[in-house]
LUMSE-876484 format. One record per residue (C-alpha): residue number from 0; x, z, y. Coordinates in nm, 3 decimals, m for minus. Each point is the difference from the previous one (the first is absolute). Example, Ala and Ser with C-alpha at 12.3 -4.5 7.8 and 13.67 -1.06 7.14 Angstrom:
// LUMSE-876484
DOZA|0|1.230|0.780|m0.450
DOZA|1|0.137|m0.066|0.344
//
This chain:
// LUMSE-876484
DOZA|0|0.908|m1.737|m3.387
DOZA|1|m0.023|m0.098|0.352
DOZA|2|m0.115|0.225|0.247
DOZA|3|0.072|m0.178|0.334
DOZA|4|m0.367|m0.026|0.079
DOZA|5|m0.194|0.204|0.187
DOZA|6|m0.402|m0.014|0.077
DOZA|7|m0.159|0.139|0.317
DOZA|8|m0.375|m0.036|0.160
DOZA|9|m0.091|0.198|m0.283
DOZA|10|m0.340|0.165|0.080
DOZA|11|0.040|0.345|0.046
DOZA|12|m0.025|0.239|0.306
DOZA|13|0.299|m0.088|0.143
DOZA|14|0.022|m0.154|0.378
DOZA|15|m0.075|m0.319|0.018
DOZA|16|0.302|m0.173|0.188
DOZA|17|0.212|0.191|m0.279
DOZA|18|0.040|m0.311|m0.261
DOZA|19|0.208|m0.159|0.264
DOZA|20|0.225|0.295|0.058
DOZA|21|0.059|0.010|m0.371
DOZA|22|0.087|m0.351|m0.036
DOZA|23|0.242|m0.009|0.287
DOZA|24|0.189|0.275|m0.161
DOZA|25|0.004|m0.155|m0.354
DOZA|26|0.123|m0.308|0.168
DOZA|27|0.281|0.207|0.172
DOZA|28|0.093|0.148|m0.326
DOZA|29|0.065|m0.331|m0.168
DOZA|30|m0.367|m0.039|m0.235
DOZA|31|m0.070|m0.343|m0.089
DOZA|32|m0.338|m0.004|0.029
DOZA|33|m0.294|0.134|0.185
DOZA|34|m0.365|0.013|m0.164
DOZA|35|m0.255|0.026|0.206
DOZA|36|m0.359|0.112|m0.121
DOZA|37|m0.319|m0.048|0.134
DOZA|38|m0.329|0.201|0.012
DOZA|39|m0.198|0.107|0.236
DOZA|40|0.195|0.080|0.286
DOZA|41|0.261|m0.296|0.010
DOZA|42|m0.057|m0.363|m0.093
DOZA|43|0.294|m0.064|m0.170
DOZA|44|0.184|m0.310|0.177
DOZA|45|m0.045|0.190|0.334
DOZA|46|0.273|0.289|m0.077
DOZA|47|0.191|m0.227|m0.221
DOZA|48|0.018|m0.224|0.294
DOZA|49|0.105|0.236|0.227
DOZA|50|0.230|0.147|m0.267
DOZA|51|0.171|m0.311|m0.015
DOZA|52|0.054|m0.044|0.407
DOZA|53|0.163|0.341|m0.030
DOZA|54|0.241|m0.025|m0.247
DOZA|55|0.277|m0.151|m0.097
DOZA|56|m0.002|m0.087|m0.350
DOZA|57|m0.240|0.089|m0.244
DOZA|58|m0.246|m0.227|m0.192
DOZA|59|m0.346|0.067|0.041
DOZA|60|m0.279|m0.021|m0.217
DOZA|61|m0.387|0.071|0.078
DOZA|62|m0.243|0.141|m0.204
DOZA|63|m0.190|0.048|m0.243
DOZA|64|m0.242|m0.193|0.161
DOZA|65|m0.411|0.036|m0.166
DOZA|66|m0.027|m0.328|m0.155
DOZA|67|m0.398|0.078|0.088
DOZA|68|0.005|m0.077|0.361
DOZA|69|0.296|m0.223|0.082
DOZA|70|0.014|m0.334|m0.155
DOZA|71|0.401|m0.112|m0.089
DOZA|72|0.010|m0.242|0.278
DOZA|73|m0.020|0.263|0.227
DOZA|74|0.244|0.176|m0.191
DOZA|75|0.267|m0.166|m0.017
DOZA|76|m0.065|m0.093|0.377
DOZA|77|0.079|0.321|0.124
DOZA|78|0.328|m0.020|m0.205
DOZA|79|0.071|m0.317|0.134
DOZA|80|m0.077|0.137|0.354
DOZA|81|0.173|0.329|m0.044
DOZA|82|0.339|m0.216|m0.142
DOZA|83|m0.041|m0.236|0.272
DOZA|84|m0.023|0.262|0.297
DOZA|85|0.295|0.216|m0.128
DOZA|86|0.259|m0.280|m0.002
DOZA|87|m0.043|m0.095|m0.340
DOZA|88|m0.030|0.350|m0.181
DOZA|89|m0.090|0.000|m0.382
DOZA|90|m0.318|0.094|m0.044
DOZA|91|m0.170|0.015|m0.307
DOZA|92|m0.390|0.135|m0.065
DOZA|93|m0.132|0.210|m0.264
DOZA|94|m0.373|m0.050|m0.130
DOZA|95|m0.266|0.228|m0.171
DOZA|96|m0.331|0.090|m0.115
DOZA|97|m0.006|0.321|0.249
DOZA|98|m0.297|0.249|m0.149
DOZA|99|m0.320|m0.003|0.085
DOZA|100|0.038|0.277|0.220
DOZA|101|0.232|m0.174|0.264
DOZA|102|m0.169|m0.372|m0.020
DOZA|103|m0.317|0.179|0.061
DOZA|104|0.083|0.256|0.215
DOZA|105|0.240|m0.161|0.220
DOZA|106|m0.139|m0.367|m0.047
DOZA|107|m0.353|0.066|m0.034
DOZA|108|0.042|m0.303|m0.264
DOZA|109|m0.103|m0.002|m0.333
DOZA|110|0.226|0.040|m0.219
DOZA|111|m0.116|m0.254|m0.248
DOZA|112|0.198|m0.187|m0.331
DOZA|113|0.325|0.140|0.142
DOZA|114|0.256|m0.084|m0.316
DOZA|115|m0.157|m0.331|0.076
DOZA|116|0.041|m0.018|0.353
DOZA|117|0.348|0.107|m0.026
DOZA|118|0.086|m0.258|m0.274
DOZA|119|m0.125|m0.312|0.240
DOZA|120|0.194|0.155|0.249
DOZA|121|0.338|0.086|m0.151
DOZA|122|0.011|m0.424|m0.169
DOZA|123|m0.064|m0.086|0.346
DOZA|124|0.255|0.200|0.211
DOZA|125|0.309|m0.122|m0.277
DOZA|126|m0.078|m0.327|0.162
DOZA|127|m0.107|0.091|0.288
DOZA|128|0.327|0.248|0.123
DOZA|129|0.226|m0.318|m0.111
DOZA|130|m0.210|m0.240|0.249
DOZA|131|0.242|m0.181|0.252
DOZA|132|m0.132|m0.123|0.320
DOZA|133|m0.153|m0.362|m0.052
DOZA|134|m0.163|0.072|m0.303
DOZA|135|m0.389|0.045|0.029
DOZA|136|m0.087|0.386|0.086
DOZA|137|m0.213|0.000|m0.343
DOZA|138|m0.019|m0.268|m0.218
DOZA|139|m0.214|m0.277|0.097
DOZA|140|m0.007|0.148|0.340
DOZA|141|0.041|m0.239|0.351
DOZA|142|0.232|0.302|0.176
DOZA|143|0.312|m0.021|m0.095
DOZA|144|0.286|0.300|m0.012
DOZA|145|0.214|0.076|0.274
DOZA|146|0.168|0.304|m0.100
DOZA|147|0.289|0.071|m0.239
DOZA|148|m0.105|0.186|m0.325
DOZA|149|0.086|0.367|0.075
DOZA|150|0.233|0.041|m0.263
DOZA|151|m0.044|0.286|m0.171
DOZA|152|m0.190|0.124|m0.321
DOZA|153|m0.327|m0.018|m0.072
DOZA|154|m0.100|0.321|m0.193
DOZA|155|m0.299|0.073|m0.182
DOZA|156|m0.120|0.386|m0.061
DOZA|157|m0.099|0.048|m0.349
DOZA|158|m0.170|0.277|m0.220
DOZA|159|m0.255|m0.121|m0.238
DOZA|160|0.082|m0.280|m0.271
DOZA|161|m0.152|m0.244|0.175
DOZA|162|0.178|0.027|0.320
DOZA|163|0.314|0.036|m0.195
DOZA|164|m0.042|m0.321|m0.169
DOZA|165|m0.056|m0.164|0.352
DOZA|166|0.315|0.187|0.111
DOZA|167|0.197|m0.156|m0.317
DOZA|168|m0.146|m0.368|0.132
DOZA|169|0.050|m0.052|0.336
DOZA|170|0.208|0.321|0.156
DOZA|171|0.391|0.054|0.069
DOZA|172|m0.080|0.400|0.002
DOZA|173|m0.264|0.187|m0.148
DOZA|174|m0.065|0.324|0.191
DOZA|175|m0.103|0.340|m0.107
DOZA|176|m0.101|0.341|0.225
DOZA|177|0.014|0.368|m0.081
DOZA|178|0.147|m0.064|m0.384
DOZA|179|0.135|0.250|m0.207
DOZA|180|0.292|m0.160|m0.234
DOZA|181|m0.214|0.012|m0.288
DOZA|182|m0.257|m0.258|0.169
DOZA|183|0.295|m0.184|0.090
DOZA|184|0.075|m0.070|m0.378
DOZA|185|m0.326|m0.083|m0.105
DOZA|186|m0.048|m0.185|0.296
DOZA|187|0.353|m0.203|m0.051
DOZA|188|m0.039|m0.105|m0.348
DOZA|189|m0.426|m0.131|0.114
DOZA|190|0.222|m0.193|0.274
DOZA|191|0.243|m0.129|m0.243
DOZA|192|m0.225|m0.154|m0.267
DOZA|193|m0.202|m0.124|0.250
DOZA|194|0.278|m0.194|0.159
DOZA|195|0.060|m0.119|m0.333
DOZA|196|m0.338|m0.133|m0.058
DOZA|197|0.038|m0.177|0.340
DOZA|198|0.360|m0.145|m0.113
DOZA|199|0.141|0.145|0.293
DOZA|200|0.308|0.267|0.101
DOZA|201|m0.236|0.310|0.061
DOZA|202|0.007|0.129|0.399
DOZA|203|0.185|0.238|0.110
DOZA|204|m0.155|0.338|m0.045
DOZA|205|m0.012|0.213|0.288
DOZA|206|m0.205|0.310|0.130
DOZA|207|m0.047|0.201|0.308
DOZA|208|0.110|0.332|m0.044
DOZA|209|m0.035|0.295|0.229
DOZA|210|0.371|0.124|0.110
DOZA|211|0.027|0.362|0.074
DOZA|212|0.413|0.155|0.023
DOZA|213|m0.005|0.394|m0.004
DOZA|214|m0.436|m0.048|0.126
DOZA|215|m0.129|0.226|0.229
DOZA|216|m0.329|0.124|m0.055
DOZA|217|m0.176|m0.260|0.198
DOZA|218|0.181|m0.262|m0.162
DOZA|219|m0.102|0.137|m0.361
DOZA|220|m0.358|m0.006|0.149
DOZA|221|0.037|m0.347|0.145
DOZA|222|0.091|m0.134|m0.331
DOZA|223|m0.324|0.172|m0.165
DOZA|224|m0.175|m0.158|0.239
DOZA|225|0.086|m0.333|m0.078
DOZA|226|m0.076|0.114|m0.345
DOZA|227|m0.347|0.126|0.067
DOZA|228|m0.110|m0.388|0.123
DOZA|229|0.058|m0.114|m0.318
DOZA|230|m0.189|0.252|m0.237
DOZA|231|m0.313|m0.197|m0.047
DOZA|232|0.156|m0.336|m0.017
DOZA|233|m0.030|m0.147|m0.345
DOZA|234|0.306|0.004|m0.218
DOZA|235|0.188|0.237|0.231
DOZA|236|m0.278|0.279|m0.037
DOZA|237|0.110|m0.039|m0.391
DOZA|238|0.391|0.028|0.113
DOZA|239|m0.076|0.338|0.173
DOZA|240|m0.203|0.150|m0.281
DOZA|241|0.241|m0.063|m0.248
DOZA|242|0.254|0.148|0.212
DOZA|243|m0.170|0.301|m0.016
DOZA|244|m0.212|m0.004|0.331
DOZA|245|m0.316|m0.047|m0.167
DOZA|246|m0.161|0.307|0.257
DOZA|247|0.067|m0.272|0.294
DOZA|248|m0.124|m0.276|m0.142
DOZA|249|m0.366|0.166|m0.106
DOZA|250|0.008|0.150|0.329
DOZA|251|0.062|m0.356|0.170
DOZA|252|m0.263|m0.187|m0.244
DOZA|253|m0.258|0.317|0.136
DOZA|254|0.074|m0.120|0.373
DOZA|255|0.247|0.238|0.149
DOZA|256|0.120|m0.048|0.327
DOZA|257|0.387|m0.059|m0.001
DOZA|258|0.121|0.339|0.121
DOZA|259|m0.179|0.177|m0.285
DOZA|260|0.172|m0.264|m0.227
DOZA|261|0.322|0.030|0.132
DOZA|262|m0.091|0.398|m0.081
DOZA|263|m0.038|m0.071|m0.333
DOZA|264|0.311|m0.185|m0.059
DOZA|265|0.282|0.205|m0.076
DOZA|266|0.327|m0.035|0.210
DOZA|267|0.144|m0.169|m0.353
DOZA|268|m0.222|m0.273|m0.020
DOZA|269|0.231|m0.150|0.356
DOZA|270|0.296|m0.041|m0.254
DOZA|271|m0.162|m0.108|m0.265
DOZA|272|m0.062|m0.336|0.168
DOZA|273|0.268|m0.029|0.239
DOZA|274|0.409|0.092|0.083
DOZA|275|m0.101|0.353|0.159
DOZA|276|0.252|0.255|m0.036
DOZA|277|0.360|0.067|0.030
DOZA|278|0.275|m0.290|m0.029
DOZA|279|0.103|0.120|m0.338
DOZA|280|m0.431|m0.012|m0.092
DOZA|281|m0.058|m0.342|0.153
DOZA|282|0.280|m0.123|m0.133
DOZA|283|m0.098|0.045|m0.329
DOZA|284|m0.340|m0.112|0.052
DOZA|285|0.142|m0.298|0.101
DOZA|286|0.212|m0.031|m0.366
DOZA|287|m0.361|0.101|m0.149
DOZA|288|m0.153|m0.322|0.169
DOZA|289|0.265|m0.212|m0.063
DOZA|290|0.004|0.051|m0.351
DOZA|291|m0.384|m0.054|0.015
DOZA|292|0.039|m0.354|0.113
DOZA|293|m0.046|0.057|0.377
DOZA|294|0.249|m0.254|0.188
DOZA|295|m0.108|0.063|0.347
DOZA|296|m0.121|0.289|0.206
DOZA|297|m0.130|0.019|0.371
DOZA|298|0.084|0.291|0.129
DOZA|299|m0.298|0.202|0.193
DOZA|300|0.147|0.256|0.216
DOZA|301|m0.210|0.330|0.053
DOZA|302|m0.033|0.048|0.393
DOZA|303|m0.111|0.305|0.011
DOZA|304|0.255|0.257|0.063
DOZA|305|0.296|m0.291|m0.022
DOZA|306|m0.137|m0.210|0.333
DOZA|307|0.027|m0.338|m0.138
DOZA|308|0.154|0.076|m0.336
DOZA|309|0.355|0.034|0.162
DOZA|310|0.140|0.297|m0.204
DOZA|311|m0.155|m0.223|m0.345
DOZA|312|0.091|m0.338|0.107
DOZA|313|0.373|0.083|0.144
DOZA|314|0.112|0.219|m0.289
DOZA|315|m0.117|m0.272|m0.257
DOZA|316|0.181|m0.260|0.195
DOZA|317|0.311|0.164|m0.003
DOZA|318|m0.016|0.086|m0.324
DOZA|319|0.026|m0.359|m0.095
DOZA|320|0.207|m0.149|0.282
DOZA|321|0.259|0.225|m0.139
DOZA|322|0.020|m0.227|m0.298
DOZA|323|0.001|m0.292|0.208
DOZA|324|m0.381|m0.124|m0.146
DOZA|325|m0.243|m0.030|0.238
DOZA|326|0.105|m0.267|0.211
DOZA|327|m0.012|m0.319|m0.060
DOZA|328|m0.210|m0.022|m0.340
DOZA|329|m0.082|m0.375|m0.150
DOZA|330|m0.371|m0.026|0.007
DOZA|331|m0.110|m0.120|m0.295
DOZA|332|m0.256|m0.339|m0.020
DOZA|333|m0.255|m0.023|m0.262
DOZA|334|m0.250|m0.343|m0.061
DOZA|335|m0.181|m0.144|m0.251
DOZA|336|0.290|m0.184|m0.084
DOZA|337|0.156|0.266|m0.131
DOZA|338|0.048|0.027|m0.365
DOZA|339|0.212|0.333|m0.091
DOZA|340|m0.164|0.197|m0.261
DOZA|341|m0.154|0.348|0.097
DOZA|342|0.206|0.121|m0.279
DOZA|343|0.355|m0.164|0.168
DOZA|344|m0.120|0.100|0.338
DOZA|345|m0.085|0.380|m0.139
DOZA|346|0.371|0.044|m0.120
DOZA|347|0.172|m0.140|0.293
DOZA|348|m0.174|0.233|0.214
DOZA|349|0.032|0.309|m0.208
DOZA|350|0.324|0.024|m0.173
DOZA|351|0.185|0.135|0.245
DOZA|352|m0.236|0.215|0.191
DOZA|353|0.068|0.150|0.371
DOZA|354|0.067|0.307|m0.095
DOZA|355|m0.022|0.261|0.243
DOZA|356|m0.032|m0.154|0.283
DOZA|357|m0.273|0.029|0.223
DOZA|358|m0.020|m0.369|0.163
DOZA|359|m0.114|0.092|0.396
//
């Protein structure tokens, strides 16, 4: 399992200049990578660009990114810019459908054959994020590249079937948000016999997960806040009622504002979906993912009462840099080319399981 990921610019009610106080310290502590989300406060090449001019080390990647209004030239432009302007960075971009909620809210775009839209545009950025200057900006195009591909991943966030079949086809990491490990396993073997289908090595599997170490309060009612956003989503709103918050989700279908939904959520529901707890608690929620078929997990430091996750993201990081495993972790490159079984893959990744070991 790795955990040397974390994800800020997560919308929530935290300050807004926070996301880059998080990212310097995960960068300090020796993370690999940086996610960087996007919604309606922070376009997300802007704070990954400034991430990467104020740290030292870490890969970037940007996103998701609503396939609904920004075409994959555009994309994997600001990738390409973002790499460019931070001395060559890695910087990958993840992709998705985004609900209907956020494309119309925040866009004030329709949000109109999205599986589709997202399928055009995840075949076009695995060619696109490879482009070397010379070659034509798009095919057929009389502009011609002058930026070095950014490097990095390109990651598609999947839930339904058919977004996890375009995952399987074109992505090197298939993402979830706010999973509980029994999603995961459904979710995993959909991803691996999809993969098959497509004759290729399945993506990695990651997730965002809220991180909470000994939570405060506020942090416990950060978490259900995040939780809250996604009640009415389809797919997810399933997820929550069949982990036994079925009050929440009638009350967020009937239109409740989000603090009487985060009322209705029990303090519980934060660790059902994420590493909230003590060390001894997150790490085995961590074994419980694993052994699910999670590979990856972005951490997502609660803020509230632990100012830019420091308490969560220091203890987790020394908790692995004791065993020497955080640094310096091969990143592992997926294509089409590839032509390991999801069966081969599966056992490689799972027989010997991290076990307790909370990857900060």
């Amino acid at each position: 399992m790795d955990f040397s990921v974390v994800a800020v610019a997560r919308e929530d009610d935290s300050p807004v200049d926070e996301p880059l106080r998080v990212a310097a310290l995960a960068d300090r502590l020796g993370y690999r990578e940086v996610w960087v989300g996007e919604g309606p406060t922070w376009e997300a090449f802007v704070p990954a660009t400034a991430i990467g001019a104020a740290t030292g080390r870490v890969a970037l990647t940007a996103g998701p990114v609503p396939v609904s209004v920004r075409d994959a030239y555009t994309i994997a432009r600001g990738a390409a810019g973002t790499a460019a302007v931070t001395g060559g960075r890695a910087v990958g971009v993840a992709i998705g459908t985004a609900s209907k909620r956020v494309v119309e809210g925040v866009h004030g775009r329709p949000r109109t054959r999205p599986t589709s839209a997202m399928e055009e545009s995840a075949a076009a950025l695995r060619n696109l994020l490879r482009a070397v200057p010379g070659e034509p900006v798009v095919p057929g195009s009389p502009f011609r590249r002058r930026l070095a591909p950014p490097g990095g991943p390109l990651t598609v966030a999947a839930f339904g079937d058919r977004a996890i079949g375009i995952a399987a086809a074109h992505a090197d990491r298939m993402l979830l948000d706010l999973v509980t490990p029994e999603q995961v396993r459904v979710l995993r073997g959909k991803l691996d016999a999809a993969a098959e289908k497509a004759g290729r090595t399945p993506p990695t599997l990651a997730a965002w997960l809220p991180a909470a170490l000994d939570p405060a309060p506020e942090s416990v009612r950060q978490v259900l806040g995040s939780i809250a956003g996604y009640l009415t989503v389809p797919g997810y709103s399933d997820m929550f009622r069949a982990a036994g918050f079925g009050e929440a989700v009638d009350l967020a279908a009937a239109g409740a504002d989000r603090e009487a939904l985060i009322g209705a959520l029990p303090p519980g529901a934060a660790a059902e979906v994420g590493l909230v707890g003590d060390l001894k608690t997150i790490q085995a929620r961590v074994d419980a993912y694993a052994e699910a078929g999670l590979e990856e997990i972005a951490l997502v430091p609660a803020t509230a009462g632990d100012p830019g996750g420091n308490s969560t993201l220091t203890a987790l990081a020394a908790d692995v840099q004791g065993r020497g495993e955080l640094r310096d972790q091969p990143r592992r490159r997926r294509g089409p080319e590839a032509t390991v079984s999801p069966r081969t893959r599966r056992t490689r990744s799972t027989a010997a399981p991290c076990r307790s070991k909370a990857r900060g």
